[in-house]
C-alpha positions as CSV (number, residue, x, y, z in Angstrom):
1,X,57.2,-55.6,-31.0
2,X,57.5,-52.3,-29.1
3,X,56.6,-50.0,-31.7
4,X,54.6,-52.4,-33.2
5,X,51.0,-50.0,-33.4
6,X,47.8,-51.6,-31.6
7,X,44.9,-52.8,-34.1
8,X,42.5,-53.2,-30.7
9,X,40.7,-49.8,-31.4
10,X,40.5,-50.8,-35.5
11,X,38.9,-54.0,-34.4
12,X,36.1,-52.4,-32.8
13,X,35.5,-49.4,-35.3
14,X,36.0,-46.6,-33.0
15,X,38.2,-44.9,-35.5
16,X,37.4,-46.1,-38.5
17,X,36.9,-43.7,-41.8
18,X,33.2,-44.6,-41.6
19,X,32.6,-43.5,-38.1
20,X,35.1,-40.5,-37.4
21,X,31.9,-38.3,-38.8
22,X,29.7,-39.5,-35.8
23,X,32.3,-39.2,-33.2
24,X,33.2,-35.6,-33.9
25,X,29.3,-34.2,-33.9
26,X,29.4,-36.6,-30.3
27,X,32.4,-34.7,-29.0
28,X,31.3,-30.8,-30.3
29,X,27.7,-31.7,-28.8
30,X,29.3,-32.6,-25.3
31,X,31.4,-29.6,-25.4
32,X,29.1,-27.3,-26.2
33,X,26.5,-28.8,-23.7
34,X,29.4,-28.7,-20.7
35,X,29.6,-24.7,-22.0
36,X,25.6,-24.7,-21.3
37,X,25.9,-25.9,-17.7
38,X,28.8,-23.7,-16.8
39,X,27.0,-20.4,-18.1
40,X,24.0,-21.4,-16.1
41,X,25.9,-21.8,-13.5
42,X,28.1,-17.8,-13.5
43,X,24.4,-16.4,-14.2
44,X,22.5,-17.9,-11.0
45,X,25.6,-17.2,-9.2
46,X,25.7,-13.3,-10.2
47,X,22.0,-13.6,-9.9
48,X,21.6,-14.5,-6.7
49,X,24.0,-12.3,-5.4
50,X,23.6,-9.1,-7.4
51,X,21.3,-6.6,-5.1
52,X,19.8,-3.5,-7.6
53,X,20.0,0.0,-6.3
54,X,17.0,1.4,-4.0
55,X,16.7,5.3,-3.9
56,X,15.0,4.7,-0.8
57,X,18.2,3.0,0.6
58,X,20.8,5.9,-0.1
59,X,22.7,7.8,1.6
60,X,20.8,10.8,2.2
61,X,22.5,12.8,-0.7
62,X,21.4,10.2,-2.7
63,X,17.3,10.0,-1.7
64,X,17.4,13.9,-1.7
65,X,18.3,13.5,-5.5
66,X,15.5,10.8,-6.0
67,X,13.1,13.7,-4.1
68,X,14.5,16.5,-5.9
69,X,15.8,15.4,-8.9
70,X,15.8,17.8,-12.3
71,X,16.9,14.1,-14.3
72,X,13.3,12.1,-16.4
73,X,15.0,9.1,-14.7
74,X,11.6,6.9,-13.8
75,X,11.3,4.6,-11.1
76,X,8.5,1.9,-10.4
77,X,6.8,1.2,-7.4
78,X,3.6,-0.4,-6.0
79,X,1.3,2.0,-6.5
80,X,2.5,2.8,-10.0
81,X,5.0,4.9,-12.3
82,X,6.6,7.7,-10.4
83,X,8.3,10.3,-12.5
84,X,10.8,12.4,-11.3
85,X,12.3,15.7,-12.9
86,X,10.4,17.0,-15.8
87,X,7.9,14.7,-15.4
88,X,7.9,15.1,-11.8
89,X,6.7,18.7,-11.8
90,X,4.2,17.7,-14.2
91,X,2.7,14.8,-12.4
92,X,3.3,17.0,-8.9
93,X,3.5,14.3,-6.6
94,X,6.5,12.3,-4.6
95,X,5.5,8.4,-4.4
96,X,6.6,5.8,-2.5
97,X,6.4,1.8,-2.6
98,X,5.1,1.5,1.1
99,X,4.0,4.4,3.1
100,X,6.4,7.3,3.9
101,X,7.7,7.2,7.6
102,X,9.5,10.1,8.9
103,X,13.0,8.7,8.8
104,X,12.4,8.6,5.4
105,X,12.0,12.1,5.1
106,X,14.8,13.1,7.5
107,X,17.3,11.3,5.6
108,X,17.0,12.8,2.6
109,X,17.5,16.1,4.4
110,X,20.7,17.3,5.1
111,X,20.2,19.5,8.1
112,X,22.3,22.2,9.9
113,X,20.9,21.1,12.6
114,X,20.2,17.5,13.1
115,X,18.1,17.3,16.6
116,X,15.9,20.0,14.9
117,X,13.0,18.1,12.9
118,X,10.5,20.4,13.1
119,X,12.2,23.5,11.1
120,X,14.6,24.0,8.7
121,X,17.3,26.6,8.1
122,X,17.8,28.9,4.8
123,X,21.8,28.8,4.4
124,X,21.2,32.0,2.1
125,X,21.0,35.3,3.0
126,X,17.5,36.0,4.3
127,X,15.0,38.9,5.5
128,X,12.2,38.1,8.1
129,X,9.7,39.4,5.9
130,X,10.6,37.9,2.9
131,X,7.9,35.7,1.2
132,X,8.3,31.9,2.1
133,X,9.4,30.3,-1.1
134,X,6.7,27.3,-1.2
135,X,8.8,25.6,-4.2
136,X,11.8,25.2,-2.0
137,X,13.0,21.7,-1.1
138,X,13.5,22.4,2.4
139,X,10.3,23.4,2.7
140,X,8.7,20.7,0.7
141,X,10.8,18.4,3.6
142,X,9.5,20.0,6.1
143,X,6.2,20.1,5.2
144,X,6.4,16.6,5.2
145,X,7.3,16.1,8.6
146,X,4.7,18.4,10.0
147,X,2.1,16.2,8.5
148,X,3.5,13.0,9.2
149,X,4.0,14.3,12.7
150,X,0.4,15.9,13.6
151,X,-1.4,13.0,11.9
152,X,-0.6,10.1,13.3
153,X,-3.6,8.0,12.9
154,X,-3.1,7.5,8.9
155,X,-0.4,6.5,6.4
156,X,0.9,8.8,3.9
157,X,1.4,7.2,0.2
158,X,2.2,10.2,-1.9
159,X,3.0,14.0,-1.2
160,X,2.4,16.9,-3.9
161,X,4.8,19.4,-4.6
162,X,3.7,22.3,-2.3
163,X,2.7,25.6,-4.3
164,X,2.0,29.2,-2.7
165,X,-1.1,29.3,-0.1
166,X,-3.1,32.4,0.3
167,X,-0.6,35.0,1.5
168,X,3.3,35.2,1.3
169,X,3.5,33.0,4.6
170,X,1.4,30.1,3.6
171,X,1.7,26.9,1.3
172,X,-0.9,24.3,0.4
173,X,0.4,20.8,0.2
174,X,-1.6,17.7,-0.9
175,X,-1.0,14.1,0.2
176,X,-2.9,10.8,-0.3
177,X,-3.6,8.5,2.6
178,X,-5.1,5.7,4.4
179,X,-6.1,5.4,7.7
180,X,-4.2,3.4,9.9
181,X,-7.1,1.6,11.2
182,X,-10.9,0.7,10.2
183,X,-11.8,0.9,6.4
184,X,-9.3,1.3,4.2
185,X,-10.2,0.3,0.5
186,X,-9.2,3.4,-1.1
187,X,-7.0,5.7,-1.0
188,X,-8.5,9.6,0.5
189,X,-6.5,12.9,-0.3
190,X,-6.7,16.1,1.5
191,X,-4.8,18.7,0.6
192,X,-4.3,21.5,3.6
193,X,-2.9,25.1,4.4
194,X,0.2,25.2,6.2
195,X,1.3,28.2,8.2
196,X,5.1,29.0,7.5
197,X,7.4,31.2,9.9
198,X,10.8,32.6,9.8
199,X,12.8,33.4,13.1
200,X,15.6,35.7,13.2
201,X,18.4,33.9,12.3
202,X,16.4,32.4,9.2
203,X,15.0,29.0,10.5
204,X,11.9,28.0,9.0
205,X,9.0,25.6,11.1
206,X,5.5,25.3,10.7
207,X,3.2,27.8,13.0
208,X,0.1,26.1,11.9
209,X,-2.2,23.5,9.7
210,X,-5.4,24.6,8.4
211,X,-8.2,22.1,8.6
212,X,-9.4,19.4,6.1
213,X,-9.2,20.6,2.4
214,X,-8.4,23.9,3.5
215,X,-5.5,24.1,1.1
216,X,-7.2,24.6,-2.1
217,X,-4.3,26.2,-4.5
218,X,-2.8,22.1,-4.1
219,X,-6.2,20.5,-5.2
220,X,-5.4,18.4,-8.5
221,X,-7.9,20.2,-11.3
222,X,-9.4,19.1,-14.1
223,X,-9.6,20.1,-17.4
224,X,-12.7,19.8,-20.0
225,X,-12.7,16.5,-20.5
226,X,-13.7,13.5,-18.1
227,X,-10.3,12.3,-17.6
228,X,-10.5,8.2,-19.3
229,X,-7.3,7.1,-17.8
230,X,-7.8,8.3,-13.9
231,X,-6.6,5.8,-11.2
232,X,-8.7,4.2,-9.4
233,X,-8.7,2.5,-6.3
234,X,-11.9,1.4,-4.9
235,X,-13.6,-1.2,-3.6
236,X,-15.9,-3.7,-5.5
237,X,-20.0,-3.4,-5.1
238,X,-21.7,-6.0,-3.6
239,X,-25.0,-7.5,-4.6
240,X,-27.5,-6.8,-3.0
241,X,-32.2,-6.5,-2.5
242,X,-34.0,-4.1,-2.6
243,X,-35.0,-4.1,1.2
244,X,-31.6,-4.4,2.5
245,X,-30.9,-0.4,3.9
246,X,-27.1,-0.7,4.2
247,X,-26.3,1.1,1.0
248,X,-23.9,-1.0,-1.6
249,X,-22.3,2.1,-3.4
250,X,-19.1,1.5,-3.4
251,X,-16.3,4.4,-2.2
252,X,-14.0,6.1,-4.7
253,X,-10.8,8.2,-4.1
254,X,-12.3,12.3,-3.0
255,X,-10.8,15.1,-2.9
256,X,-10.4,15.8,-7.0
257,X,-12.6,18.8,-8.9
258,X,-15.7,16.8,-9.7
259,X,-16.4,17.2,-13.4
260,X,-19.9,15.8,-13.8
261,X,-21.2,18.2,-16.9
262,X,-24.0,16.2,-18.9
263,X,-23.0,14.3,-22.0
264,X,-23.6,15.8,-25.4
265,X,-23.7,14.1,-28.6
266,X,-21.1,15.9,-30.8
267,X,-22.8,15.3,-34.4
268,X,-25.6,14.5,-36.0
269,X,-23.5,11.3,-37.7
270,X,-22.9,9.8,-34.2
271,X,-26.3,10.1,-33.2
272,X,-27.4,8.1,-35.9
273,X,-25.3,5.3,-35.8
274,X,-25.3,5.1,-32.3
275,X,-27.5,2.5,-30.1
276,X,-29.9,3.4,-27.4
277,X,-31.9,2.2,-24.7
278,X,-34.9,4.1,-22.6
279,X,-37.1,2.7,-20.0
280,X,-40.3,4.9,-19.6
281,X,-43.2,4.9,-16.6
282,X,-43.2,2.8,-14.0
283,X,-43.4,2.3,-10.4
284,X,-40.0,2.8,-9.0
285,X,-40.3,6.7,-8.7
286,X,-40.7,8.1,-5.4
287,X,-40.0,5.0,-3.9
288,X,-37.1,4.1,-1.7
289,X,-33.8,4.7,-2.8
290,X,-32.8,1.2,-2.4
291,X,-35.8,0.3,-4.7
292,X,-34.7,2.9,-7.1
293,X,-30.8,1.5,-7.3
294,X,-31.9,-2.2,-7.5
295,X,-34.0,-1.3,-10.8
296,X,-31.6,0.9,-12.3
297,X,-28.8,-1.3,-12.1
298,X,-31.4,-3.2,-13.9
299,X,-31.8,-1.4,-16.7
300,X,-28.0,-0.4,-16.4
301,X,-27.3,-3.7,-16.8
302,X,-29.2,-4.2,-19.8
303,X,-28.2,-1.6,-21.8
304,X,-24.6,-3.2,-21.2
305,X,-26.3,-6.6,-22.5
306,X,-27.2,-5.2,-25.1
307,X,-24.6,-2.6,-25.8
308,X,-26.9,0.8,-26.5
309,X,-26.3,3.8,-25.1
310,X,-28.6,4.0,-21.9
311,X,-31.2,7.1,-21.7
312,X,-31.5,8.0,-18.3
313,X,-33.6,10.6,-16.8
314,X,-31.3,12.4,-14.2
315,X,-34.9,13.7,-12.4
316,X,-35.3,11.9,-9.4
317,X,-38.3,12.1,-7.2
318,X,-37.0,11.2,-3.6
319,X,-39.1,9.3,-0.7
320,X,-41.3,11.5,1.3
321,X,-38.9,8.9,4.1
322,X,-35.9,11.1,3.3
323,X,-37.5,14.6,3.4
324,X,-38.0,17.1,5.7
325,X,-41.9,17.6,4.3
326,X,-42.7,14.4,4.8
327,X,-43.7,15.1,1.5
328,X,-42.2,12.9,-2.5
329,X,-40.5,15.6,-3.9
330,X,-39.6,15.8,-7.4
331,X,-37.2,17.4,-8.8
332,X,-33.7,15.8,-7.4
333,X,-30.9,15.2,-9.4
334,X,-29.2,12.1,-9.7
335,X,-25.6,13.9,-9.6
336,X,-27.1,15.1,-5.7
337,X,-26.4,11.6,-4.7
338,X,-24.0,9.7,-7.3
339,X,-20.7,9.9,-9.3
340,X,-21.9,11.0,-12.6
341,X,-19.0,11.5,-13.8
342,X,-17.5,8.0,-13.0
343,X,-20.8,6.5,-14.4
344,X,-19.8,8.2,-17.8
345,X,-16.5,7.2,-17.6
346,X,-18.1,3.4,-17.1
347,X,-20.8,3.2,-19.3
348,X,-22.1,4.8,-22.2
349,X,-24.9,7.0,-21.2
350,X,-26.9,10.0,-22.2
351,X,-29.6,12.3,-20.3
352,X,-32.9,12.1,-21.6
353,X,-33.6,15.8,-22.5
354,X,-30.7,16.0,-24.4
355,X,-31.6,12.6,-26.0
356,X,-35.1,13.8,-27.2
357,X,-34.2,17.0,-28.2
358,X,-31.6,14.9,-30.6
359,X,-33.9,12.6,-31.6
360,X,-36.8,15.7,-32.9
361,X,-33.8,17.0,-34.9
362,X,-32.5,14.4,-36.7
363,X,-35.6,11.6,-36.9
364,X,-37.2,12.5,-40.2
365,X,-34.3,13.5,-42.1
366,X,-32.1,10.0,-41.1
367,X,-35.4,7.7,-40.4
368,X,-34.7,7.0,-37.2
369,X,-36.6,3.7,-36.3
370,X,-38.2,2.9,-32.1
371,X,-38.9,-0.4,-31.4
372,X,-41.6,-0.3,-28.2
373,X,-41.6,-3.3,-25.7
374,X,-44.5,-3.2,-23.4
375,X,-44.3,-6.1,-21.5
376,X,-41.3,-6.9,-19.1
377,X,-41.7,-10.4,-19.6
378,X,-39.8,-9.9,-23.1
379,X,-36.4,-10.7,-21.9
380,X,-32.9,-8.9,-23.6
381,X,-31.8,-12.3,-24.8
382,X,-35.1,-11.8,-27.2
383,X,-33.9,-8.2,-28.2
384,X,-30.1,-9.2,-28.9
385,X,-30.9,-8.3,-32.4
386,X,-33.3,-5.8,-32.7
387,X,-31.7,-3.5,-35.5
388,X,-33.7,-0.2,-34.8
389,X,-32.0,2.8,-33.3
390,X,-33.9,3.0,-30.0
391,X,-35.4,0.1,-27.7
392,X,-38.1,2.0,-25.7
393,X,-39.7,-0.5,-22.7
394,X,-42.7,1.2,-21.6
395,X,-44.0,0.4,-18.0
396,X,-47.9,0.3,-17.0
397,X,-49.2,1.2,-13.7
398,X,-50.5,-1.6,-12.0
399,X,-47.6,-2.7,-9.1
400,X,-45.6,-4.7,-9.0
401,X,-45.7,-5.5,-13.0
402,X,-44.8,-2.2,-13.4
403,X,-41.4,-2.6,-11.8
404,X,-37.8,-1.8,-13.6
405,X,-36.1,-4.8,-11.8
406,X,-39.1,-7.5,-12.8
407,X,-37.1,-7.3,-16.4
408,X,-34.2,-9.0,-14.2
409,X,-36.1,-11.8,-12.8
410,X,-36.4,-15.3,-14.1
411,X,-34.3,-16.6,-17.1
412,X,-32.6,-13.2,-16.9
413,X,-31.1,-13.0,-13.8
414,X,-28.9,-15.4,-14.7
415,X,-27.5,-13.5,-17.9
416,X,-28.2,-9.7,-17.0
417,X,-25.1,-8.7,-14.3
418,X,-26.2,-5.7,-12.2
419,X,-23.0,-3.4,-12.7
420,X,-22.7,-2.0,-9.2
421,X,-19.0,-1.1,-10.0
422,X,-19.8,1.7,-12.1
423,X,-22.0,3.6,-9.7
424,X,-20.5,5.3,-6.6
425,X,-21.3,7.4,-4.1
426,X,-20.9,11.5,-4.8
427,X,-17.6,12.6,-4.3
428,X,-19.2,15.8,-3.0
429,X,-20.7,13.9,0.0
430,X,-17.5,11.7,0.7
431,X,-15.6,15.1,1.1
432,X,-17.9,15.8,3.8
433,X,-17.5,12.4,5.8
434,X,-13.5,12.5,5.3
435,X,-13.8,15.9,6.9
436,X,-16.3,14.5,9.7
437,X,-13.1,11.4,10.0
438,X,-10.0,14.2,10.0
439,X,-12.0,16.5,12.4
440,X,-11.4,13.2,15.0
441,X,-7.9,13.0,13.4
442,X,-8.8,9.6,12.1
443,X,-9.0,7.8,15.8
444,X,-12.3,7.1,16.8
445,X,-14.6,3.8,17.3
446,X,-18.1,3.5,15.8
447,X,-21.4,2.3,16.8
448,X,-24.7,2.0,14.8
449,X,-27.7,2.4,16.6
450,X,-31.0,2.1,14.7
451,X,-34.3,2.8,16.5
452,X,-36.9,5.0,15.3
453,X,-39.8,3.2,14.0
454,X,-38.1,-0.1,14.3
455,X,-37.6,0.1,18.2
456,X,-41.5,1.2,18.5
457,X,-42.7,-1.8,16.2
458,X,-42.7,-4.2,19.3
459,X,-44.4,-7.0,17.0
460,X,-41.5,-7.6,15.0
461,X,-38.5,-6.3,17.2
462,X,-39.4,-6.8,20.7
463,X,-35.8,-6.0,22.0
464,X,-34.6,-3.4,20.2
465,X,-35.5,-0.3,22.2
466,X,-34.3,-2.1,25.5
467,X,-31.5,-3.4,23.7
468,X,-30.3,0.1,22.1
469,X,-31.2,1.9,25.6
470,X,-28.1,4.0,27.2
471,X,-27.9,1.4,29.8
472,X,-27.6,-1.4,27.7
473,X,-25.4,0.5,25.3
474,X,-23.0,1.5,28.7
475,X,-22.8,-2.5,29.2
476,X,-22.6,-3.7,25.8
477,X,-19.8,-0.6,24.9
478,X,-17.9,-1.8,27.8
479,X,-16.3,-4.7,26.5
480,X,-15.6,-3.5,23.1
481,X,-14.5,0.1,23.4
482,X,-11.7,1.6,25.5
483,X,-13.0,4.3,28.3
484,X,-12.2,7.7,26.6
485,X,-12.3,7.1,23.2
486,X,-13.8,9.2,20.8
487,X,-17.1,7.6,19.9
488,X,-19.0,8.2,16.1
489,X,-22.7,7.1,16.9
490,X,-24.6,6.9,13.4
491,X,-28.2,6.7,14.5
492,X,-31.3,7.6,13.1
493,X,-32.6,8.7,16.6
494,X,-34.2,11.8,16.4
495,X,-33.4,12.4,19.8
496,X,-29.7,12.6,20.6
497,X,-30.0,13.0,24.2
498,X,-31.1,10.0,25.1
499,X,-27.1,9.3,24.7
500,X,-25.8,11.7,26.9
501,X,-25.0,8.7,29.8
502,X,-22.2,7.4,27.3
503,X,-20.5,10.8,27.7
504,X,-19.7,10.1,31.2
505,X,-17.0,7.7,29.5
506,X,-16.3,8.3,26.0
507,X,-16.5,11.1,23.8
508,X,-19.5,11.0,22.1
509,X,-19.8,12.4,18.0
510,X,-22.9,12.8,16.1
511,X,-23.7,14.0,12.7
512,X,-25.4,17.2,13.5
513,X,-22.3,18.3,15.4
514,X,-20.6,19.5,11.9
515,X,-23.2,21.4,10.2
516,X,-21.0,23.7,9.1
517,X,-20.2,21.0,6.2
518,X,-23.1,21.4,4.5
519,X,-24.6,24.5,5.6
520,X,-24.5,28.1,3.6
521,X,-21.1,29.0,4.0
522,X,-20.1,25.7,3.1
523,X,-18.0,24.6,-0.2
524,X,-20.6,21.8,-0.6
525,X,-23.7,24.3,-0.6
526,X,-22.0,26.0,-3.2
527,X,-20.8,23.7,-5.1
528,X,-24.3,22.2,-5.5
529,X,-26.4,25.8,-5.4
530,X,-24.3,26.1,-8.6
531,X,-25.3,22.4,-10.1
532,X,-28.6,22.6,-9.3
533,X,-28.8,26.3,-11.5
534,X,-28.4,28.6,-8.6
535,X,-31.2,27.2,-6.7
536,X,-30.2,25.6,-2.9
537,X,-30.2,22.5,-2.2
538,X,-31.5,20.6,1.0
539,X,-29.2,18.1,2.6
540,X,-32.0,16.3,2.9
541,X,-32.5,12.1,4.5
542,X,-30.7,10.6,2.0
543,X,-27.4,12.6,2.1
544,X,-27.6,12.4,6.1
545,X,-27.6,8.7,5.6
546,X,-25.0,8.7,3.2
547,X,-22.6,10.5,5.6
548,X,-23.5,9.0,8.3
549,X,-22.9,5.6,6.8
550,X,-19.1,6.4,5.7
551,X,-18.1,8.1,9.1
552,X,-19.3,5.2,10.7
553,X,-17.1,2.8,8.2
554,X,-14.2,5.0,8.8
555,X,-13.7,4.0,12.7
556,X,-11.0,1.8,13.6
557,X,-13.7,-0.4,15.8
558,X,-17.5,-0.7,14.3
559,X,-20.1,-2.1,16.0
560,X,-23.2,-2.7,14.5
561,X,-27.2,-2.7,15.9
562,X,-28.2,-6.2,14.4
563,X,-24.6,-8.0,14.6
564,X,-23.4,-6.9,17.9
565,X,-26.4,-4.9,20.0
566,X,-29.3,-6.7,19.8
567,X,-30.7,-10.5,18.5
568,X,-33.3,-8.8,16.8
569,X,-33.5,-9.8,13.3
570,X,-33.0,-6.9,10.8
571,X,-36.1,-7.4,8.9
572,X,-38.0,-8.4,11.5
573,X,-38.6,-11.6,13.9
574,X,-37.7,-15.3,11.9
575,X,-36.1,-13.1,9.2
576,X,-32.2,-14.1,11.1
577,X,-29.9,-15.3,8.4
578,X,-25.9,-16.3,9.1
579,X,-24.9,-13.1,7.7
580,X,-27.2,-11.0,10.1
């Protein structure tokens, strides 16, 4: 009875012939699922305990190779790629995920002499009067801490590779920054001359720092073409009317060679397939320049609707509100005042001489066609497919028909988006109000005081003038900015004196103070004497208001006339809205 085999298991079927199939597909599943579970379970576990290497994290051998390395290792980071070695002499900058404090310089330098930070010591043999060796890595260290120390009101993001200054004792370095305080929606680079010495027993430190942009040999240069591919950080534009007078254009990164050539077309074959869009007459010119944005963007706009090649006359006529005549004056050039190149890089666009002079050549022989739209009312959804190879809209005189920006209004404005993003602000005059900002090493308050012919129009500001009066300005100031501080007053006051009682407790900056920006020994007067085809140019309303606009952005505090001075409306009594 013993050995007598059970027949419970046969009764149910477990193991019978029919089902031993079933049962071994059951058992491999469960098997290989329990092998699942347990590799899950070894990868979140090595997972959550692995930490990856940081560079910045080393021992300072270690960070001094990720400075200095001659490897093509890459590394990522925040702000983008960062090549080292090869590439890293080639792209000729050092980045970093965060800004760059100073301990992370110091510890990737191995110094002789540790309590030393401001100089560095040659361990070779050495003469007093040898040339300093800008290349050197020591150098390039200390370099870095000499910035980092003197400017302490900004962050630094990325450092170029130094490269020989002027004379055997000097190097220019480049950097790109943000200020530590007030705006910061792009990133500004300056690029300076540093002053190198050697002591007797072969210690390097820096004797001096030249001022803003002063190291030129380090500016990043550009080649022939416009550069596609540049980086750019910026702000966004924001919408806004023709009346408003704070200026939308947004701020891109200065301190690069400005490359804004006109466009030409390169054969007669891409001329004539090509798409194009002119607008012609009107009543926009020599009006304000806030009139004269609102209907380009306009026609801007359209011409990315539509997708032609926009025909823009570069010949602006400015406000007789922004000269010195009193006087419209013709003849400006649209590069005076805005990125050209970045609006080529944007949007597909051509000036008008060059256009015409095309269009003479090559119009008979490929039968060029124009199709001629006289009345704004006829809105781009209606031209969407016009075949012929120019769309010309031709304004009349009577105002305000004759307006650009009426072909934006109604059914339009809904379909047409003004680009603002592709038109900024001329690097040429954002060079002069980062210099304005690094003169005040980056650490000054702001106030906007407008008055002129506002603070005399009684009708429609009746408080303004007493509102924006040194006394009221002494009581209002006095709970918003510290006593001593360096204060940027943006003003349109002819006058500037009638603000010498804030000196008694801050200390006061306006525009006029830095002339030497602009005037003929400048790099700006130069620069544009040479774009405008040797002839000087006048830094005329407009640019002053420009400037004046950015310094003011750039203080860490910013107090403004019709949000913080006075309960005047901007535009005039009942004209308040929330966001005044």
């Amino acid at each position: 009875m013993l050995n007598r085999p059970s027949f419970t298991l046969y009764r149910n079927g477990s193991f019978r012939a029919e089902n031993l199939g079933q049962n071994a597909l059951a058992m491999i599943g469960n098997l290989c699922f329990t092998l699942f579970v347990v590799g899950v379970l070894v990868f979140t576990i090595i997972a959550a305990t692995y930490q990856p290497e940081d560079p910045l994290f080393h021992p300072s051998s270690k960070i001094t190779t990720f400075l200095t390395s001659n490897s093509n290792a890459t590394f990522k980071s925040d702000v983008g790629v960062v090549k080292t070695g090869e590439d890293f002499v080639a792209s000729n900058q050092t980045a970093f995920a965060t800004f760059i404090n100073i301990t992370d310089v110091d510890s990737a330098v191995v110094a002789t002499e540790p309590e030393e930070v401001d100089a560095v010591s040659e361990t070779r043999d050495c003469k007093i009067d040898d040339p300093i060796n800008c290349r050197d890595p020591d150098v390039f260290h200390l370099l870095m801490r000499s910035a980092i120390e003197t400017f302490k009101d900004i962050h630094f993001y990325r450092f170029g590779k130094p490269v020989q200054g002027n004379n055997d004792s000097s190097c220019h370095m480049a950097w790109r920054f943000r200020p530590k305080e007030g705006k910061a929606a792009a990133f500004y680079k300056d690029y300076r001359s540093f002053t190198v010495v050697r002591s007797d027993n072969c210690t390097l430190s820096v004797a001096g720092i030249g001022d803003y942009h002063s190291g030129g040999n380090a500016r990043k240069r550009k080649g022939k073409g416009r550069g596609k591919n540049r980086e750019k950080d910026k702000e966004v534009f924001e919408k806004v009317p023709p009346k408003v007078e704070d200026n939308p254009i947004a701020l891109p990164e200065v301190g690069e060679t400005v490359n804004d050539a006109l466009p030409t077309v390169e054969s007669e074959g891409s001329f004539s397939h090509n798409k194009y869009l002119i607008y012609s007459g009107g009543g926009d010119r020599c009006k304000s320049m806030h009139q004269y944005l609102w209907s380009f963007m306009c026609m801007l706009g359209e011409a990315q609707y539509l997708n032609r090649t926009l025909v823009m006359d570069l010949s602006i006529c400015l406000s007789k509100i922004y000269t010195s005549s009193g006087q419209d004056e013709e003849g400006k050039d649209f590069r005076f005042y805005f990125d050209f190149e970045h609006l080529m890089d944007s949007a597909s666009v051509l000036d008008q001489n060059q256009f015409w002079s095309d269009w003479s050549k090559w119009q008979q022989k490929d039968s060029l066609s124009l199709h001629l739209v006289e009345d704004f009312r006829v809105t781009p959804m209606k031209l969407a497919d016009v075949k012929d190879t120019l769309i010309m809209r031709k304004f009349g005189t009577v105002e305000p028909d004759n307006y650009w920006y009426r072909v934006c209004e109604g059914e339009t404005e809904s379909v047409i988006e003004r680009p603002w993003k592709m038109v900024w602000k001329s690097r040429r005059l954002l060079d002069i109000a980062s210099a304005i900002a690094s003169r005040m090493n980056w650490d000054f308050d702001s106030v906007h005081v407008e008055r002129g012919e506002k603070a005399n129009n009684k009708e429609l500001w009746p408080n303004l003038d007493r509102d924006t009066s040194p006394e009221a300005l002494l009581s209002t100031l006095k709970y918003k900015i510290e006593d001593g501080r360096n204060l940027y007053i943006a003003t349109n006051e002819q006058d500037t004196s009638i603000f010498d009682p804030l000196k008694d407790k801050y200390s006061t900056h306006f525009l006029d103070e830095y002339k030497d920006l602009w005037d003929s020994n400048s790099d700006w007067y130069a620069e544009m004497t040479k774009l405008n085809n040797g002839s000087p140019v006048e830094f005329d309303g407009y640019m002053r208001i420009s400037v004046d606009t950015e310094v003011f952005l750039r203080g860490k505090k910013q107090i403004e006339t019709f949000n913080d001075l006075t309960k005047d409306c901007k535009d005039g009594i009942n004209t308040c809205t929330s966001a005044s």
